[in-house]
C-alpha positions as CSV (number, residue, x, y, z in Angstrom):
1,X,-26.8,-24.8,2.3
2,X,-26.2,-28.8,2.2
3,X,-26.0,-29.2,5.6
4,X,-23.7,-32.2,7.7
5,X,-25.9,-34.0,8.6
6,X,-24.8,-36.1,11.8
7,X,-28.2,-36.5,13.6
8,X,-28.9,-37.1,17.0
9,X,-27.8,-40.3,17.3
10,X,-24.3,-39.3,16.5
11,X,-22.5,-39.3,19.7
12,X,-19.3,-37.3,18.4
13,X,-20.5,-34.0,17.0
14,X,-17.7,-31.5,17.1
15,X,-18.2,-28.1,18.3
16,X,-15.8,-26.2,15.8
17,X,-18.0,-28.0,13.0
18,X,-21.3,-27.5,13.7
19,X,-20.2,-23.8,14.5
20,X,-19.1,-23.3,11.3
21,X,-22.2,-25.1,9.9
22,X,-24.4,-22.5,11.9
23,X,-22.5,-19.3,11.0
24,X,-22.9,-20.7,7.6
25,X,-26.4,-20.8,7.8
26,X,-29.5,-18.4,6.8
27,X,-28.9,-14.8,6.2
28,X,-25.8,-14.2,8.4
29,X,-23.3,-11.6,7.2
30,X,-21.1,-8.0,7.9
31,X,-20.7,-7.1,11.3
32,X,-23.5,-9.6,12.7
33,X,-21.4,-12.4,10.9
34,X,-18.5,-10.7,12.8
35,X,-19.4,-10.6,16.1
36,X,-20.8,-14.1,16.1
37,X,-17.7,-16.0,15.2
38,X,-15.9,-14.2,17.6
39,X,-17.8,-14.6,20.5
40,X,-18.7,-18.2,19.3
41,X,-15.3,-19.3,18.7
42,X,-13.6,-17.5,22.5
43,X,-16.9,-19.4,23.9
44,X,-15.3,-23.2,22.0
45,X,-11.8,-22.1,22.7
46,X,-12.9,-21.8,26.9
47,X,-15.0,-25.0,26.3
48,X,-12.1,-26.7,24.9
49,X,-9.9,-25.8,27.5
50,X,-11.9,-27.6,30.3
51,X,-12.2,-31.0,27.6
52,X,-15.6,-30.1,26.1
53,X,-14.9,-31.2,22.5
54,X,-18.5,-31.8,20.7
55,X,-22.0,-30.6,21.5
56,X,-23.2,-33.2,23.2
57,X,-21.0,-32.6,26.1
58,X,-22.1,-29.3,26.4
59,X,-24.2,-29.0,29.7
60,X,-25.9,-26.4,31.8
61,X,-22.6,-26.2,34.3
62,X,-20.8,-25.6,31.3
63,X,-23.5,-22.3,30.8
64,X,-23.4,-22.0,34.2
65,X,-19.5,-21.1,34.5
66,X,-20.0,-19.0,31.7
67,X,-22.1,-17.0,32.7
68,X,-20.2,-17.0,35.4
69,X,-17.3,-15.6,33.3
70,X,-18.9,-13.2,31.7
71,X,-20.1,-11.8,35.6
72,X,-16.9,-11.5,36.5
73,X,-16.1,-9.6,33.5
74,X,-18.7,-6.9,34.6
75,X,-17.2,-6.6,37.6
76,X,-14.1,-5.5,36.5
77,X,-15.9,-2.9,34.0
78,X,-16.7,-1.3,36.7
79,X,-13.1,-0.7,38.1
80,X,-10.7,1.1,35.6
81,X,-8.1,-0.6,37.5
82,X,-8.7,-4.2,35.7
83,X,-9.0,-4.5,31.6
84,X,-11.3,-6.9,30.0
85,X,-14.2,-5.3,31.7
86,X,-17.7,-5.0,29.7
87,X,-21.1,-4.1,30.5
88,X,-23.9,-6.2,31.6
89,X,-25.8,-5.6,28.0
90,X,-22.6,-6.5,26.2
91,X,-22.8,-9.7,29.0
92,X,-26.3,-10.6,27.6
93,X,-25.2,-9.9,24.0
94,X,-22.8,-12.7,24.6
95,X,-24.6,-14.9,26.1
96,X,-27.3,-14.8,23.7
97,X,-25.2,-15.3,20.7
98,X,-24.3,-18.6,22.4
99,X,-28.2,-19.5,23.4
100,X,-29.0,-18.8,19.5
101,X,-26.3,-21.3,18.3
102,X,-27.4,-24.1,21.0
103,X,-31.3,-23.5,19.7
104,X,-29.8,-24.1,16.5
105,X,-28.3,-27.1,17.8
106,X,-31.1,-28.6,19.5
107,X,-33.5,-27.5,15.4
108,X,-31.0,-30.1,14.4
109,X,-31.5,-32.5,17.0
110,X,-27.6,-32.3,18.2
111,X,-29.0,-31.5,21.8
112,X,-32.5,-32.6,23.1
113,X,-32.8,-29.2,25.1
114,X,-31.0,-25.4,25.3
115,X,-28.8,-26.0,28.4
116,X,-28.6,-22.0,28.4
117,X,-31.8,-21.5,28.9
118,X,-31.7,-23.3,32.3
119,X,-32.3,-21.3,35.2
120,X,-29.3,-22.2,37.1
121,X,-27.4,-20.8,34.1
122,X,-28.9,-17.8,33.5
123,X,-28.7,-17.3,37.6
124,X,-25.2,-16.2,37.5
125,X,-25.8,-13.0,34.7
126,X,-25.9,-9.7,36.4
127,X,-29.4,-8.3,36.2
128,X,-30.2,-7.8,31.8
129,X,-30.7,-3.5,31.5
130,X,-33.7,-2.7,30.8
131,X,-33.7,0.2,28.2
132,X,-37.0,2.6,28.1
133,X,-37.4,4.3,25.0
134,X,-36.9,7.9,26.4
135,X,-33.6,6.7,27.4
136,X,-32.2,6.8,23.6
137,X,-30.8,10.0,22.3
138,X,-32.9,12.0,20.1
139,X,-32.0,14.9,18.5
140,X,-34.6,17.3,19.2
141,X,-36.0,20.0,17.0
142,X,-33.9,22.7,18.7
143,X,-30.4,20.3,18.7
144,X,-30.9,19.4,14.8
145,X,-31.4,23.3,14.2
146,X,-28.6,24.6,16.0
147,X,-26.1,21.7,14.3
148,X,-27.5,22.5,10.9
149,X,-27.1,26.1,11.1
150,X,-23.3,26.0,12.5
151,X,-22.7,23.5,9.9
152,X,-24.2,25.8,7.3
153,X,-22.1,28.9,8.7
154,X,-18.9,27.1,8.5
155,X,-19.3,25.8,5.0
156,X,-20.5,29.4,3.5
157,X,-17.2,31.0,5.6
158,X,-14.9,28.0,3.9
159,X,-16.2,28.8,0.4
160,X,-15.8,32.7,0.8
161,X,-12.3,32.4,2.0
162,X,-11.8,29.3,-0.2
163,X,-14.3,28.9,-2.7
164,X,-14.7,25.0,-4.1
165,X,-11.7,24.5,-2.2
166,X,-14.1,24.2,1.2
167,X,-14.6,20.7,0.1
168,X,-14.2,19.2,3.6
169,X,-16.9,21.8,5.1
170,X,-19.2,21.3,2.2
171,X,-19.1,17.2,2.8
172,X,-19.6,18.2,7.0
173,X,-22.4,20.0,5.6
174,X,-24.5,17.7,3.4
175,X,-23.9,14.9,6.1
176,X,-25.4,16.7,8.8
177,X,-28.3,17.5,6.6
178,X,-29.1,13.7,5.4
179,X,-29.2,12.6,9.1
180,X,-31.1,15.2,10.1
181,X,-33.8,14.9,7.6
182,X,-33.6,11.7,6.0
183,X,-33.9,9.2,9.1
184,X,-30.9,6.9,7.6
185,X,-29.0,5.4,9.3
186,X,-25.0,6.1,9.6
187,X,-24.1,2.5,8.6
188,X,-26.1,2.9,5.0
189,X,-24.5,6.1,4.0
190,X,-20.3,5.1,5.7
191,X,-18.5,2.9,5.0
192,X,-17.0,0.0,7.7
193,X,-14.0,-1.7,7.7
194,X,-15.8,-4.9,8.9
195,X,-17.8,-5.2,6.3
196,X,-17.0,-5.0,2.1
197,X,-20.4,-4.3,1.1
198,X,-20.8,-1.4,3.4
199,X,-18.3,1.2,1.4
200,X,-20.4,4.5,2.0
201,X,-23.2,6.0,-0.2
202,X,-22.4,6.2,-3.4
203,X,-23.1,9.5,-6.3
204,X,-25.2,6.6,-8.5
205,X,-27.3,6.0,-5.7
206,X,-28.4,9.7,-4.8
207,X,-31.7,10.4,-7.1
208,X,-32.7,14.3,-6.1
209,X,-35.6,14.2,-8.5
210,X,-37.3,11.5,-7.0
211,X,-36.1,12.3,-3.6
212,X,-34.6,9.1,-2.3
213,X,-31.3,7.7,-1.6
214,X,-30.5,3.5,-2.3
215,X,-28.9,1.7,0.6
216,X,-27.9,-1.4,1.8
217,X,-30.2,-1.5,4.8
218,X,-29.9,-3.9,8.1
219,X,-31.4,-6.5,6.7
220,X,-28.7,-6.7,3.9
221,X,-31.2,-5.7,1.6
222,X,-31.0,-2.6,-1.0
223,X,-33.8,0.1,0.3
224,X,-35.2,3.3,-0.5
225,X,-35.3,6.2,1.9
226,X,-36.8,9.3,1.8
227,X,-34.9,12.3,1.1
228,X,-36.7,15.5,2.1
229,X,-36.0,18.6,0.1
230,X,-33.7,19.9,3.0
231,X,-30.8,17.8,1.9
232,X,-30.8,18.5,-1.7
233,X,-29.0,21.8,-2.0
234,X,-26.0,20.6,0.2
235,X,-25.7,17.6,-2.1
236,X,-25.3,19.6,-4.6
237,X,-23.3,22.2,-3.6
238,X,-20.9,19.3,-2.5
239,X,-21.3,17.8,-6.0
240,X,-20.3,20.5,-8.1
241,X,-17.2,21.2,-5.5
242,X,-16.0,17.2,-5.1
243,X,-16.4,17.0,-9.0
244,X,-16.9,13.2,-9.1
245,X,-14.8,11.6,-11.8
246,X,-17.7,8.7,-12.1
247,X,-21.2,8.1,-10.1
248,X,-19.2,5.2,-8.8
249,X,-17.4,7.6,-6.4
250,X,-18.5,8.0,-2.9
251,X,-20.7,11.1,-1.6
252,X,-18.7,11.3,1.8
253,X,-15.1,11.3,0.4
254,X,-12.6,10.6,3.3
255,X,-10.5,13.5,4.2
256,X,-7.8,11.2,5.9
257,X,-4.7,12.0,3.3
258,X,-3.0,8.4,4.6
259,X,-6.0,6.5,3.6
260,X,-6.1,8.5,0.3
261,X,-2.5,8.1,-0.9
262,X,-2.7,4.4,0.4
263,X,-5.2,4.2,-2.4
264,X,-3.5,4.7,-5.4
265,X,-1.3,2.2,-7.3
266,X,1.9,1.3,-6.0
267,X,3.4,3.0,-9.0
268,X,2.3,6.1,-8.3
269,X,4.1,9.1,-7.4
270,X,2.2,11.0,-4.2
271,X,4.0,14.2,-4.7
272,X,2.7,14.9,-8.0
273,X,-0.6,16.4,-6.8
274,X,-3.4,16.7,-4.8
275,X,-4.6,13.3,-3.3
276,X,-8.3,13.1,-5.0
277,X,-6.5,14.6,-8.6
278,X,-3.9,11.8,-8.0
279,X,-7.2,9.6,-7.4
280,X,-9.0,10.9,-11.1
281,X,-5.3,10.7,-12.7
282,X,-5.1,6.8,-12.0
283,X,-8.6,5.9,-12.4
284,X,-9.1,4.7,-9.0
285,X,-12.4,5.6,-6.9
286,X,-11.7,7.4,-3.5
287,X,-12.4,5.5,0.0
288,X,-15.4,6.7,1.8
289,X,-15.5,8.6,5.1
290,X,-15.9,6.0,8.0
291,X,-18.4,5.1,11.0
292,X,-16.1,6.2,13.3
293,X,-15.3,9.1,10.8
294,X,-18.2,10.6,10.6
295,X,-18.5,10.2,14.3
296,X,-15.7,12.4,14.7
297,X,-17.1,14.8,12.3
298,X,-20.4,15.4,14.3
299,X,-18.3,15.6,17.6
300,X,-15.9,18.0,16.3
301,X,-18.7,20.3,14.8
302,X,-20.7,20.1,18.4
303,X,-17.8,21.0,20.2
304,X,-17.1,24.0,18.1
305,X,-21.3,24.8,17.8
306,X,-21.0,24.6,21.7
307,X,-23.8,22.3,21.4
308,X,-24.5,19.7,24.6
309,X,-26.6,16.9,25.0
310,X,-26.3,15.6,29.1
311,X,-22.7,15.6,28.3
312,X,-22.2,14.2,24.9
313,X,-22.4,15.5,21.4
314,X,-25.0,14.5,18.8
315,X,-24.7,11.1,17.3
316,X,-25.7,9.3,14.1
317,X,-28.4,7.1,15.8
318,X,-30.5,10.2,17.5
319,X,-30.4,12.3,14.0
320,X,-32.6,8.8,13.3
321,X,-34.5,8.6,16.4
322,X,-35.4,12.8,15.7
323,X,-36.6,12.3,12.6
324,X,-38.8,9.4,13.5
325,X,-39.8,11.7,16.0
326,X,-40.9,14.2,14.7
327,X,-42.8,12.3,12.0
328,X,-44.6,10.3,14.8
329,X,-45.8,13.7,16.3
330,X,-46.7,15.3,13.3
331,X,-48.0,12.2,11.0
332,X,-48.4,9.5,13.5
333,X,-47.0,5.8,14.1
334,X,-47.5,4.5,11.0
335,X,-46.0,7.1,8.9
336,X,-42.5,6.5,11.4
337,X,-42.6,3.5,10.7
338,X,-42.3,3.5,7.0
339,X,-40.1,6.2,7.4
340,X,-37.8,4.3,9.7
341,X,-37.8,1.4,7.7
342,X,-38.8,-0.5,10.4
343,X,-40.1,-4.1,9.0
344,X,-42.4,-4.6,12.4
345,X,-44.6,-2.1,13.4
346,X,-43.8,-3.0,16.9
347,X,-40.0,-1.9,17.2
348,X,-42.1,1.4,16.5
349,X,-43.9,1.4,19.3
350,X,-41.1,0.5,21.2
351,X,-38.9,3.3,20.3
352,X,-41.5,5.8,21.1
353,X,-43.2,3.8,23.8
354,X,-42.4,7.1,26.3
355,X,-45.1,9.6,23.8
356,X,-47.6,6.7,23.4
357,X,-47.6,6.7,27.7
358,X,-47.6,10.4,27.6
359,X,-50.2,10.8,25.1
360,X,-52.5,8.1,27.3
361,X,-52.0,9.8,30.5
362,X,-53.0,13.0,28.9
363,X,-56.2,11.4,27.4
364,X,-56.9,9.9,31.1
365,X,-56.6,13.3,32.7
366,X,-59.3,14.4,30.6
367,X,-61.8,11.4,31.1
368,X,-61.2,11.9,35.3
369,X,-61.0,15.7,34.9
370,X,-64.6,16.0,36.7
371,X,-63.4,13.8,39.7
């Protein structure tokens, strides 16, 4: 990027332009990209309404009252009487975002100092959370069988009483059985409005015989994950149902008939068949089941499997947490953390932090056993 460069002994910096010249900087993009300008640019709008124009007027009062703001704004989370509330992580989330950019600012010599990182700034956030790694959801062994069994006895009753037809319990099916076994994450394999390279997993991407799906991973890079053996006979039992007209079609077809009739060309007649044989008749490639979609779908199928987890249903991000789980128990740290995909061995140890103690106190009993 050819960067503006002003230099500190520019006096008249404005905030809106070395914003943009930040966002527009290193490897920023999708919903990370997302979030940033929009905190970023509510942060300048609230600056610019009490006359703070360019960087260099920024100072910690200015952090100060808003972090102040954002306080107040977890204060009325906690009433359901007053909207606008959010939590005190979503608070930090916030202010971060805005320390990162003034970092940036000060790398470029706009600002001889983060004012956010002052103390009498960071004195008016509530308390940040902090998380322990037991405190994640994690589908155990005995959740992930229970969810894969249900989901296996509603697709075979669909595709008695309905044979291919079952396509919608078939896709329920093979979704619950890459989460549980493969460690991906729901963002690689759904696809998000937010973001135009994240359009859900694709039929060109899915490679049974060397047991490994291609993704677009966090760090906006294309990865391999493992595919166990468990996943491959649902894939292909939704394969031969879905019928893809190219590779190029998605593995998690949406079900949402709006979203599928929306799809086709303008000159198209919807009545004239089926939405996915109106999608082959006009050449056009189907829209992926959601995020939020597929959220629904593992909701819906706990609900009906009866299946309870302090009060909430299985998500996306503890079918990850389970599998890394139990490779950690059976393989060790390492082998989670290649499995996980994680590029620092320490987020790891972070995310199983709780075994690690466990596992210590259990090797400590032992050494004082004789006292």
């Amino acid at each position: 990027m050819e960067h503006t460069d002003f230099g500190a002994n520019t006096t008249e910096n404005a905030l809106e332009t070395v914003i943009d010249d930040f966002l527009a900087s290193g490897n920023k993009s999708g919903n990370y990209r997302e979030s940033l300008e929009r905190v970023l640019t509510q942060w300048r709008e609230r600056l610019e309404d009490r006359g703070v124009e360019t960087v260099e007027q920024i100072s910690k009062r200015n952090m100060a009252s808003y972090a102040q703001y954002l306080s107040r704004r977890v204060d009325a989370g906690k009433s359901r009487e007053v909207d606008g509330g959010i939590s005190a992580a979503t608070a930090w989330t916030y202010y971060d975002y805005v320390s990162a950019f003034l970092s940036y600012c000060v790398r470029w010599e706009y600002l001889e100092e983060n004012p956010a990182q002052k103390g009498i700034a960071t004195d008016e956030l509530p308390p940040r959370p902090k998380k322990k790694s037991g405190d994640q959801q994690f589908w155990s062994a005995e959740d992930r069988k229970a969810l894969v069994q249900y989901a296996d006895q509603r697709a075979h009753g669909a595709v008695d009483e309905k044979g291919f037809d079952a396509l919608e319990e078939l896709r329920d099916r093979a979704l619950v059985y890459v989460l549980a076994y493969s460690g991906v994450r729901g963002g690689e394999i759904l696809s998000d409005p937010r973001d135009d390279r994240r359009n859900g997993l694709r039929w060109k991407d899915v490679d049974l015989e060397n047991n490994q799906l291609i993704v677009l991973g966090k760090n906006q890079q294309r990865e391999e994950v493992q595919l166990p053996k468990q996943s491959h006979n649902p894939l292909e039992r939704l394969k031969k149902a879905l019928e893809p007209a190219s590779l190029e079609w998605p593995v998690f077809v949406s079900s949402h008939a709006p979203s599928l009739y929306s799809n086709l060309p303008d000159d198209a007649d919807p009545s004239a068949g089926e939405p996915l044989e109106l999608q082959r008749q006009h050449g056009v490639v189907p829209p992926s089941l959601s995020t939020n979609g597929g959220r629904s779908v593992l909701k819906r199928l706990c609900d009906d499997a009866e299946i309870d987890v302090d009060g909430d249903y299985l998500k996306p991000h503890g079918a990850r947490c389970g599998v890394g789980e139990a490779i950690y128990d059976e393989r060790g740290a390492s082998a989670a953390q290649r499995v996980l995909r994680h590029a620092d061995p320490r987020t790891t140890s972070q995310m199983y932090a709780h075994k690690e103690a466990s596992e210590l106190a259990e090797e400590a009993s032992e050494v004082f056993e004789n006292e």
